[in-house]
VEXVO-43126 format. One line per 3 residues: number of its first residue (from 1); their letters; for each residue x, y, z of C-alpha. Coordinates in Angstrom, 3 decimals, padded with zeros to 6 digits. Layout:
NUM> A> X:Y:Z; ...
***
This chain:
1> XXX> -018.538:013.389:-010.333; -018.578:014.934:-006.751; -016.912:018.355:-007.109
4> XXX> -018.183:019.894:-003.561; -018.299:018.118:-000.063; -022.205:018.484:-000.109
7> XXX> -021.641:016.322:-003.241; -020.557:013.419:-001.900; -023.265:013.884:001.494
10> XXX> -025.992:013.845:-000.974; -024.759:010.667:-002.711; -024.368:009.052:000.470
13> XXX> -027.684:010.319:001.702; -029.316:008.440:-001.472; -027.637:005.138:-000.899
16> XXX> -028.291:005.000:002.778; -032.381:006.015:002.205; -032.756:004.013:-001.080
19> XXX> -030.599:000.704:000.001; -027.988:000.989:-002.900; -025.301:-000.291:-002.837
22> XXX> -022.487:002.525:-002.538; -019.064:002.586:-004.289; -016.256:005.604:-002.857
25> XXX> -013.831:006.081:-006.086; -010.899:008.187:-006.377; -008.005:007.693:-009.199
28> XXX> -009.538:003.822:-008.357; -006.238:001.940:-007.943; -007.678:-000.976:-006.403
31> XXX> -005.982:-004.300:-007.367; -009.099:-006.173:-006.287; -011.719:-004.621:-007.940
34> XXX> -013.735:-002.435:-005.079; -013.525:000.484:-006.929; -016.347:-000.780:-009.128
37> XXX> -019.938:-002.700:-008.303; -022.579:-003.864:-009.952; -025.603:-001.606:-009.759
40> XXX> -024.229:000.729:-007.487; -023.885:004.245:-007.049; -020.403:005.529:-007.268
43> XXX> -018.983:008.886:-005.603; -015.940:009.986:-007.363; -013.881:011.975:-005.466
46> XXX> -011.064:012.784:-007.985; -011.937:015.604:-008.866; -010.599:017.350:-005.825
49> XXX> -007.718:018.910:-005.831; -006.626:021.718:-003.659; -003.487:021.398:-001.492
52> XXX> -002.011:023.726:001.207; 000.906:023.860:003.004; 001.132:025.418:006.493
55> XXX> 003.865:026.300:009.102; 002.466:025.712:012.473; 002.013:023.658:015.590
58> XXX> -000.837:021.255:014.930; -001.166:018.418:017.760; 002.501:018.958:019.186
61> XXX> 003.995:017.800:015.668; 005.963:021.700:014.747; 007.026:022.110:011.277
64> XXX> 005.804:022.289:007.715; 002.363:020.533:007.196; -000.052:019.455:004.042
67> XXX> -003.673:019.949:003.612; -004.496:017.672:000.937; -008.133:017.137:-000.752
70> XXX> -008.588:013.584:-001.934; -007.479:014.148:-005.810; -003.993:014.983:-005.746
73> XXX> -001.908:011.738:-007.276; 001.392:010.989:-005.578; 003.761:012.353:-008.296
76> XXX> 001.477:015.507:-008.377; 001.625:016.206:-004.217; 005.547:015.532:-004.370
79> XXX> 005.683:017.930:-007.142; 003.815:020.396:-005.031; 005.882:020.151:-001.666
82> XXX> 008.709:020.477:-003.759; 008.092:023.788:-005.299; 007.510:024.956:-001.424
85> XXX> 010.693:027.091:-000.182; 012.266:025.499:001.775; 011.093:022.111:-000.427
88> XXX> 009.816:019.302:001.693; 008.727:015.898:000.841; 005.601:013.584:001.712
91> XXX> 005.355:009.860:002.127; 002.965:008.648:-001.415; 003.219:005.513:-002.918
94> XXX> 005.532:004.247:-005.506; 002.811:004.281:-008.110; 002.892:007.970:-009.485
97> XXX> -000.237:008.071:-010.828; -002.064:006.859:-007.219; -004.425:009.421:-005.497
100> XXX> -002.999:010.298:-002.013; -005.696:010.744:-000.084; -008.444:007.956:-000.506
103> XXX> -008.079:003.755:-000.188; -003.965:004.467:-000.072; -004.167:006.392:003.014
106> XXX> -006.717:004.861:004.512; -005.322:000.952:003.906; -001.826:002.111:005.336
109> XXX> -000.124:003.502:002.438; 003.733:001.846:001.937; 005.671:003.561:-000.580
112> XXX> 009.357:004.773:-001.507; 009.854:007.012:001.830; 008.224:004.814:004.145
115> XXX> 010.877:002.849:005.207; 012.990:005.927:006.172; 009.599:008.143:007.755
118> XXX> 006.707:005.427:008.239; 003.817:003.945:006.604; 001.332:007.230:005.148
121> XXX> -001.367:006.802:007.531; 001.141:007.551:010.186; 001.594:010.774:008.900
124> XXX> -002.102:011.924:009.045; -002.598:014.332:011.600; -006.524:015.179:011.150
127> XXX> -008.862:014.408:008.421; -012.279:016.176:007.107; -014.772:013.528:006.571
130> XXX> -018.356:012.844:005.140; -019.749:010.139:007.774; -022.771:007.105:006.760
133> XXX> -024.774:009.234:008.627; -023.617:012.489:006.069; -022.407:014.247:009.347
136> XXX> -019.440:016.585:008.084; -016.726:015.789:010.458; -013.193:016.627:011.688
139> XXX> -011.397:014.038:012.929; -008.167:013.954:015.083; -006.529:012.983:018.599
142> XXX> -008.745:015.378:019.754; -011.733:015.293:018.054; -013.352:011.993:017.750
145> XXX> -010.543:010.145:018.548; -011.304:006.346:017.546; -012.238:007.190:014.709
148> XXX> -009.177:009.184:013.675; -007.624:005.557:015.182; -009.346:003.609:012.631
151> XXX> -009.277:005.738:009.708; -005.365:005.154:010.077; -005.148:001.955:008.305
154> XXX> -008.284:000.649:009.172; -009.408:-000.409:004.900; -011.012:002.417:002.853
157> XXX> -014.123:002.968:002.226; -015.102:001.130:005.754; -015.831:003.979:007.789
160> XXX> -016.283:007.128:006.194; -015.939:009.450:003.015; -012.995:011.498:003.422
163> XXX> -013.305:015.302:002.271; -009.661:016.215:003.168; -006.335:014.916:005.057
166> XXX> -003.751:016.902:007.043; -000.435:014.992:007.063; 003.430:015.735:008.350
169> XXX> 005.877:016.547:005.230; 009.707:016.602:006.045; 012.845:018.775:004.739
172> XXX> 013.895:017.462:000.931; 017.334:015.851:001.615; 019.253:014.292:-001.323
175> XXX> 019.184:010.756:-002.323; 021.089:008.438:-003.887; 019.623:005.461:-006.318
178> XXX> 020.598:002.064:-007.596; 019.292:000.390:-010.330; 020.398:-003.865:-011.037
181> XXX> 019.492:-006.128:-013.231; 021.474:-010.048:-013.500; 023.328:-010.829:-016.479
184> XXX> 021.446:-013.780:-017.253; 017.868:-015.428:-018.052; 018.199:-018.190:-016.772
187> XXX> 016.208:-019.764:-013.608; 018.540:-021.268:-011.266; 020.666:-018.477:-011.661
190> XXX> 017.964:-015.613:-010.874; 016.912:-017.936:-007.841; 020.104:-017.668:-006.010
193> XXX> 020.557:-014.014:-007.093; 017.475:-012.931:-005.842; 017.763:-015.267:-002.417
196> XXX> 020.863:-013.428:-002.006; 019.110:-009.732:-002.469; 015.837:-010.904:-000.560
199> XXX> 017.765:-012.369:002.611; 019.312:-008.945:003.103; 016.100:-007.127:002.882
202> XXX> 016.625:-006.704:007.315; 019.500:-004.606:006.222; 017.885:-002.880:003.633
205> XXX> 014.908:-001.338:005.975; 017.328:-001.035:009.184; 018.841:001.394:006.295
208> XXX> 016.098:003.161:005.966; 015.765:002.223:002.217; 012.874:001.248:000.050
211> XXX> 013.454:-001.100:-003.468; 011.322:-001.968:-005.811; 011.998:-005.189:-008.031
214> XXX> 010.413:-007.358:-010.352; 010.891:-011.197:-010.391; 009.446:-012.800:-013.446
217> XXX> 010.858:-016.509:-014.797; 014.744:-015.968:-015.307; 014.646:-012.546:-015.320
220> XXX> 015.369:-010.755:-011.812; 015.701:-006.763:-011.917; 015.554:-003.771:-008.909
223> XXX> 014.053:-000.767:-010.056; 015.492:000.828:-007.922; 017.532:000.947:-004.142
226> XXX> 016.233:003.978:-002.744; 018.526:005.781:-000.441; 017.205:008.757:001.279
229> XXX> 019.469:011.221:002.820; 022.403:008.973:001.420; 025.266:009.808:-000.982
232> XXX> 026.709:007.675:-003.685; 028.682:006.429:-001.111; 026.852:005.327:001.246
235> XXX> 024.325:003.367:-000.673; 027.049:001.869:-002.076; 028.317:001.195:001.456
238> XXX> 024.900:-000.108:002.177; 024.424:-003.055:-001.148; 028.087:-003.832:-001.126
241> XXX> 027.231:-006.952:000.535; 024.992:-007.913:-002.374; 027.692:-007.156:-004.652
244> XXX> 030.014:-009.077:-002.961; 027.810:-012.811:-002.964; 026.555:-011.652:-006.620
247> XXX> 030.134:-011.985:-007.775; 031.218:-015.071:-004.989; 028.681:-016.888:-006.404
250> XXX> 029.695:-016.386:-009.915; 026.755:-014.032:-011.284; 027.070:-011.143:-013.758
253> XXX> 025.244:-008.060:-012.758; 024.582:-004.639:-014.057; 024.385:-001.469:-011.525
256> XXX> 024.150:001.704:-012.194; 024.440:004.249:-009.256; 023.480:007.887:-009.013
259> XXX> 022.875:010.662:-006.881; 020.181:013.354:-006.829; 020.098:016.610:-005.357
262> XXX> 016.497:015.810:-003.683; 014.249:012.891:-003.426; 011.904:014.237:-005.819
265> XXX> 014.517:013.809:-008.178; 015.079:010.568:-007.447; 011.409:010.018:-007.832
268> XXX> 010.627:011.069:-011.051; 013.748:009.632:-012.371; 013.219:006.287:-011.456
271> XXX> 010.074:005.876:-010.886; 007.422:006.072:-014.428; 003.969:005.197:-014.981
274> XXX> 002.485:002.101:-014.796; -000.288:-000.150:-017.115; -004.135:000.147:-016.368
277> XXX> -006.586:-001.849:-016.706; -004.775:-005.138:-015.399; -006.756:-008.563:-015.836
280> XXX> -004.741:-010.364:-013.152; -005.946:-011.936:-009.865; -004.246:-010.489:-006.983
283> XXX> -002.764:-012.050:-003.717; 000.325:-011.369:-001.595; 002.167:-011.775:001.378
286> XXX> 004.156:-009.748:004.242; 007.336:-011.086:004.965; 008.829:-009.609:008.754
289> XXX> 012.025:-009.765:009.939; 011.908:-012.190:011.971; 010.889:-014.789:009.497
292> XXX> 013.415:-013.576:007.309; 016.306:-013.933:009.861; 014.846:-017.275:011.010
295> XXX> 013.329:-018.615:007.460; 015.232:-017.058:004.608; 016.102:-019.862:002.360
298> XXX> 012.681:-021.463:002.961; 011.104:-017.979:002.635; 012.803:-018.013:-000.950
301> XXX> 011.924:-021.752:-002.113; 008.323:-021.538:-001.419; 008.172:-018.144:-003.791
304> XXX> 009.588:-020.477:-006.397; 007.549:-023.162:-005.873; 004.326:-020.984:-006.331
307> XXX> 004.971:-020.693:-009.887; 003.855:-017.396:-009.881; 006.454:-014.312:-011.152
310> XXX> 006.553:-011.500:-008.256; 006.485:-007.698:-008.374; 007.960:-006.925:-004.545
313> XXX> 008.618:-004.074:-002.320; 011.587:-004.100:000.507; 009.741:-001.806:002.881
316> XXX> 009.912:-001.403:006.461; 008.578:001.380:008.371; 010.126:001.988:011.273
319> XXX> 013.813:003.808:010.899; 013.379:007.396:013.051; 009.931:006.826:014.141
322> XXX> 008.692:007.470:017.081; 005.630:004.580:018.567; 002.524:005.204:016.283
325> XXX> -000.858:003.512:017.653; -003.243:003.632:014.871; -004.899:000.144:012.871
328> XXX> -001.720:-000.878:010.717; -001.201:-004.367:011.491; 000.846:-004.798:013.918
331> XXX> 003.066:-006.912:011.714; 004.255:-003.979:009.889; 006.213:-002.711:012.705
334> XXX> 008.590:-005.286:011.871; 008.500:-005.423:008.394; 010.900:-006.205:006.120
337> XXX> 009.333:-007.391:002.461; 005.765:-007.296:000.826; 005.358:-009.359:-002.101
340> XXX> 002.154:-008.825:-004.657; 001.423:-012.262:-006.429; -000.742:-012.746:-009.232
343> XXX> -002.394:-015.000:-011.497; -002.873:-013.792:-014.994; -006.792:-013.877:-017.047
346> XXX> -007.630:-013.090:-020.427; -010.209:-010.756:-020.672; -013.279:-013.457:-022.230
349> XXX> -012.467:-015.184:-019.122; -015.099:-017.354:-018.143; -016.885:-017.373:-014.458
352> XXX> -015.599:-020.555:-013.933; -012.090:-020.258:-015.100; -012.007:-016.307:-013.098
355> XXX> -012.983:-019.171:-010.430; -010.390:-021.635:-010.920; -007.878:-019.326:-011.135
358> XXX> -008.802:-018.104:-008.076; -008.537:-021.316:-006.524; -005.096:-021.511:-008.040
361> XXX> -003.923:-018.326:-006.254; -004.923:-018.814:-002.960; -004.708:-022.342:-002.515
364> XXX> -001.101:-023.346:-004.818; 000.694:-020.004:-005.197; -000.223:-017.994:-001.584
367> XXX> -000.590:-020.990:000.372; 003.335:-021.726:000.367; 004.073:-018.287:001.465
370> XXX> 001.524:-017.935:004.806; 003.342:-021.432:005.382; 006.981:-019.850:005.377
373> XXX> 006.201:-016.536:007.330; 004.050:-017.466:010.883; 004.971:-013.641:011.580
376> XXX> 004.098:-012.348:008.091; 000.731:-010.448:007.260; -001.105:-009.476:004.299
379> XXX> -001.854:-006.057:003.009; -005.714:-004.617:002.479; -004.530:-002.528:-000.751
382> XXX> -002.909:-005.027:-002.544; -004.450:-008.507:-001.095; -006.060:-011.962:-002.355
385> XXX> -009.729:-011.625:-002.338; -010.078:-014.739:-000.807; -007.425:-014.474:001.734
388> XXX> -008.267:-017.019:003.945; -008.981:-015.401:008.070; -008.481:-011.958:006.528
391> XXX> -009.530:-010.531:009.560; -006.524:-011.540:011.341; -003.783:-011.560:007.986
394> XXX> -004.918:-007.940:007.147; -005.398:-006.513:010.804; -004.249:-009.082:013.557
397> XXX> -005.329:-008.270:016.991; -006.159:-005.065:015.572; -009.321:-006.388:013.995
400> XXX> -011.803:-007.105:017.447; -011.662:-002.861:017.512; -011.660:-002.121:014.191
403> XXX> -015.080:-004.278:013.576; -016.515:-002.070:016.675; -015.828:001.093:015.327
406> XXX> -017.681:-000.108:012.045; -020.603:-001.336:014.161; -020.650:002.305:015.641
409> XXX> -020.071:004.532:012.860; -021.752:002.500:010.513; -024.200:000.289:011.268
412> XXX> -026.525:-000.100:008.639; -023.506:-001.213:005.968; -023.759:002.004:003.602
415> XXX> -020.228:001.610:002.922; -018.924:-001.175:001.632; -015.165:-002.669:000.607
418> XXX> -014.964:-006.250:000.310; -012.145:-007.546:003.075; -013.017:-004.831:004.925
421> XXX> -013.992:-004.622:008.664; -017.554:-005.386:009.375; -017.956:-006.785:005.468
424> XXX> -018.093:-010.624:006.924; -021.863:-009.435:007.442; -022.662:-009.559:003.407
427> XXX> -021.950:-011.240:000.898; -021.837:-010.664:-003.151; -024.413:-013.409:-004.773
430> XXX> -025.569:-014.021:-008.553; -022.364:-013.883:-010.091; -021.709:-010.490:-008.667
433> XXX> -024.680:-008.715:-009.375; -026.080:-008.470:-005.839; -024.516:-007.427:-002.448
436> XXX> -026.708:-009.140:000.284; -026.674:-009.007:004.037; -025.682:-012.458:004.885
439> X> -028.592:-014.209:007.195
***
């Protein structure tokens, strides 16, 4: 457990002189397993957990800004800036229990604010970092600037340890919720109900709103419409087009619609803690606008056709936000939907069904949705292991600079992240047990 900075230099110090392989762990949300390895050392970070917040001018961004360690968990940083007077708010991720400022951060970091103030690594102004090299560094616009670039969405754990973040936080406003479930369990129905909802997802993020919804055989729930800086009103305003082809096309619904004196409210109202431990295989896919507008109905069909049940997000980050140049895929800039697939394993799996299950997932259930979206993407945090040219689905033209700046900051591979830039160079053999350099 690293509890000081020099912690976590001596830990990478040991890994980079004694060729062992080297795991970075903070709450360890990681869908695809990197926050374990065989035989390796890990560094956990977690137990950091200091946060300030500052009034001041810091890289001409003037107003109320965070200085977060690693530790704090989403639910636990919005608590904080909302005890601050006057109470502001932070972009985290829907998860509540998710540490703020490790693999989240550094992978991009969607969550219930971002369609309305950007993705979280656009909020970093200036991180504290523990280098491959165990050089303490601060990193910024100004102060080794491409690697502040990369460490803005660039994967975690791919190009440095980080000690500490600096991010924008924004005045609390109120917000205004919907939750909506369909009457009904059966399939056909839920299909058109939820092509309905997802076909409108453009108008969603142009809204500046973020939903959450599950999609699991007939049953087809959102969990919730997130509103910020809306009233009952207007969010009503804002979905009464879904309520108006729910009922034209014959479906019973149930909404309930509330308002909250601040988005924290919102937050911990509708938003609870969810499972560990998951045994699932994980893939996904980013859905833009454009596809949407030009592919909706197909969009829709090949989700059914997977087979697989969906837990989705209707995220966009772009509504009040200025031109951001930092590693996000560029697809996000026109997002509109990101959908988390997954194929479900008992835990006496064998190797070879973890393998053909696998198989399954990328090749029958993800393989219909890369088909439907040409403009789509696929996210690093929440991704298919086996995502075929990951380079270009998790970074786009992003990734020819990205695998540089690995080259330069860490050339000798002390960090490693499978799907990560510069990770095409190894490989992990004998059923997991070794991490090679690939000859």
């Amino acid at each position: 457990m690293a509890k000081t900075r020099d912690h976590i230099k001596a830990g990478i110090d040991f890994a980079r002189n004694n060729n062992v392989r080297l795991i970075i762990r903070n709450t360890g949300h990681d869908f695809m397993g990197r926050s374990t390895g065989f035989g390796s050392l890990a560094i956990n970070t977690h137990s950091f957990k200091s946060t300030f917040f500052l009034l001041l001018d810091f890289f001409n961004y003037t107003d109320f800004i965070s200085r977060c360690s690693v530790y704090p968990e989403g639910r636990e940083l919005l608590r904080l800036a909302n005890q601050q007077n006057p109470k502001v708010a932070i972009v985290t991720g829907e998860c509540p229990t998710v540490g703020f400022a490790g693999g989240y951060i550094q992978g991009g970091g969607h969550g219930p604010l971002a369609s309305y103030y950007g993705m979280a690594a656009d909020q970093a102004l200036s991180y504290e970092v523990v280098t491959a090299a165990g050089e303490f560094l601060t990193v910024n616009a100004d102060s080794n600037p491409d690697l502040f670039w990369g460490l803005r969405g660039g994967g975690p754990s791919t190009f440095a340890a980080l000690v500490s973040v600096t991010v924008k936080t924004y005045p609390e406003t109120p917000a205004a919720g919907i939750t909506l479930s369909l009457s009904t369990f059966d399939q056909n129905t839920s299909w058109r109900g939820f092509a309905a909802f997802h076909n409108l997802a453009p108008r969603w993020v142009d809204n500046g709103m973020f939903v959450y919804y599950e999609l699991f055989g007939g049953s087809f729930n959102i969990r919730p419409f997130v509103g910020v800086n809306m009233t009952r009103a207007r969010i009503t305003e804002v979905v009464q087009p879904l309520f108006d082809q729910l009922r034209s096309l014959g479906i019973q619904y149930n909404a309930q619609i509330t308002e909250y004196p601040t988005f924290f409210d919102l937050y911990t109202a509708l938003f609870q803690d969810e499972g560990a431990g998951i045994t699932a295989l994980v893939g996904g896919r980013l859905f833009t606008k454009r596809d949407i507008n030009a592919n909706g109905n197909a969009i829709v069909d090949a989700m059914r056709r997977s087979g697989a049940g969906f837990v989705g997000h209707i995220v966009g980050p772009r509504i009040g936000l200025a031109a951001v140049d930092n590693a996000i895929h560029p697809a996000w800039r026109d997002a509109a939907s990101f959908s988390i697939t997954s194929v479900n394993l008992g835990n006496t799996a064998t190797w070879a069904q973890k393998q053909q299950a696998q198989q399954q997932l990328t090749n029958q259930i993800d393989a219909p949705l890369r088909d439907a979206s040409p403009n789509g993407a696929a996210y690093v945090n929440e991704g298919n292991l086996e995502e075929p040219n990951w380079q270009t689905a998790y970074w786009g033209t992003n990734y020819p600079r990205l695998l540089e700046l690995r080259r330069k900051w860490d050339p000798q591979g002390v960090f490693y992240a499978r799907t990560t830039p510069g990770t095409e160079s190894w490989e992990v053999v004998d059923y997991g047990r070794r991490l090679c350099r690939r000859l």
